[in-house]
N, C-alpha and C positions, 0 to 999 in steps of 0.2 A: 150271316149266321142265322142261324134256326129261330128265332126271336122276331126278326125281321117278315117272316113269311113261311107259308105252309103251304103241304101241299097231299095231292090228293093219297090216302091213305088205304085205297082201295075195297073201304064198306062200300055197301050195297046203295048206302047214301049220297054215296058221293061218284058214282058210276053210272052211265047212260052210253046207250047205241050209238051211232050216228047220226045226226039229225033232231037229234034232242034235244031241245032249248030250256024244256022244266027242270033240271038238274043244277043247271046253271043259275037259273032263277032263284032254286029254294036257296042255294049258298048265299045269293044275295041278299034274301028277303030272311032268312035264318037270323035269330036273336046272336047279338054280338056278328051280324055276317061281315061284309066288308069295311073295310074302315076307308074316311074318305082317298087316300093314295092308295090304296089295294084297288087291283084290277084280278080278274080270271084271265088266265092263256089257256087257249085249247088247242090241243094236237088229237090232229083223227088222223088214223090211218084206215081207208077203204077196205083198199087192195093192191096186191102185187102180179105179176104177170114173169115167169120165168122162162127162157131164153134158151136151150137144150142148145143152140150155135155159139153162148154167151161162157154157158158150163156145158160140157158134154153129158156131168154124171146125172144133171136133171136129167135127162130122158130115160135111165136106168132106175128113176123111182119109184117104187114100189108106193101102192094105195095106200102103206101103213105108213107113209113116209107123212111129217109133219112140219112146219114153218112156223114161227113166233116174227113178231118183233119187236123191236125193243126204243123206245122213246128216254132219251136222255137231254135233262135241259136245264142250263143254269149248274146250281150246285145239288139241284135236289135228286131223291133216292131215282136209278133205274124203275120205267116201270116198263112190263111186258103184256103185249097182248095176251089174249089167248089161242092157244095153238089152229093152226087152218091150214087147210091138203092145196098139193101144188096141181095142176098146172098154174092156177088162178086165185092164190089164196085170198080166203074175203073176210078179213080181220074186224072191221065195224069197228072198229075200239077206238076209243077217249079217254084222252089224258087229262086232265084237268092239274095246274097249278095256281093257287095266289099267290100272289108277289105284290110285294109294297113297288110302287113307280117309280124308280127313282133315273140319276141318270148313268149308273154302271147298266140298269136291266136297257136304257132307251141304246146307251153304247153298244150291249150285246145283242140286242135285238135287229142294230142295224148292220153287223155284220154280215157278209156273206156265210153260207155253207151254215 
């Protein structure tokens, strides 16, 4: 339940590039930040690489054409990058979630896929 843990709500506070470790920091080091069983999980996504042998209609994309993706994890809300051009889209985006430690998140988390 929602009580248990929060997660990133998409302010400008709570968002960084790739490679950004200060983001992560301030959550922690933030009044009331983590409590001792709360950890941060982070999801980057770089980039993607599209296949035109994979889907044919990739090759027929037009410049205006645009790719997302979409990070979903646990029970908490979808979140989406922001939009980036194919052949090679370069997303840069971080997900950030807290979550209390417990052994449903260590269960899920050793799951495959």
């Amino acid at each position: 339940d929602d009580d248990d843990h929060d997660h990133d709500d998409g302010d400008d506070d709570d968002t960084a590039s790739v490679g950004s470790a200060s983001t992560t920091a301030s959550l922690v080091a933030a009044p009331g930040g983590l409590a001792p069983a709360e950890t941060i999980i982070e999801v980057y996504v770089v980039s993607a690489e599209l296949f035109a042998d994979a889907d044919p209609s990739i090759a027929g994309m037009s410049s205006l054409t645009s790719f997302f993706a979409v990070v979903d994890f646990w029970d908490f809300e979808s979140q989406a990058s922001p939009a980036a051009a194919p052949p090679r889209p370069a997303f840069n985006f971080a997900s950030r979630f807290r979550v209390a430690y417990d052994e449903a998140l260590a269960w899920h988390a050793a799951e495959p896929g």
